[in-house]
Structures are given as C-alpha cells and as structure tokens.
C-alpha positions in Angstrom: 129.5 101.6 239.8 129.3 98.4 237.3 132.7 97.8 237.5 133.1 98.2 241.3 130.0 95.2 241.4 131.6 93.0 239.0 135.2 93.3 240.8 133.4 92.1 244.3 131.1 89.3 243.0 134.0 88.1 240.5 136.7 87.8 243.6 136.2 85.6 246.4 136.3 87.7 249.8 136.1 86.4 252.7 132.3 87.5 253.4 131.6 86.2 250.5 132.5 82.3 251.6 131.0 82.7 254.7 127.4 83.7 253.2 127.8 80.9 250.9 128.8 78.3 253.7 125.7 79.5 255.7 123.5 79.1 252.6 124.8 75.7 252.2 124.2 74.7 256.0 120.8 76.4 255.7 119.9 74.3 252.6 121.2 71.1 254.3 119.4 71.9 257.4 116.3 72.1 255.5 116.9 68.6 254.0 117.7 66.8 256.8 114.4 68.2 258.6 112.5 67.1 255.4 113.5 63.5 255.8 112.7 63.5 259.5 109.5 64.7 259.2 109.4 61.7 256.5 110.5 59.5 258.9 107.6 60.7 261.3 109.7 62.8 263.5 109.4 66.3 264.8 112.4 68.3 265.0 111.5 68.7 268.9 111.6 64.9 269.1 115.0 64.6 268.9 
C-alpha cells in the first residue's frame, strides 16, 4: 500500500494538476476578496 501512495503523489497525473490549479485559484480568490473588503467593497458591489 506505501508504495502504491508514494508512486501517485511522486508522479504528476493529470487530477493531480487540476486540484492544485483550483487550490491556487481558491487561494487567489481569497486574496483578491481580502483587499476589496480593504478597499471598502463588498463582493456583491461589484
């Protein structure tokens, strides 16, 4: 079992790119909302 989990985290598939591309959107997302909300703007404002 060990070496079937280190085989699919150590190789880049497909899924794997796609979860980390939404993590990164999800992350910016949560930026960009913090510095309107900074800026004094709701999210519903724009």
């Amino acid at each position: 079992m060990c070496d079937l989990n280190q085989k699919s985290q150590s190789s880049l598939s497909p899924e794997h790119l796609i979860l980390q591309l939404q993590l990164l959107v999800y992350m910016n997302g949560k930026n960009l909302c913090k510095k309107l909300r900074g800026k004094g703007m709701n999210l519903g404002d724009v």
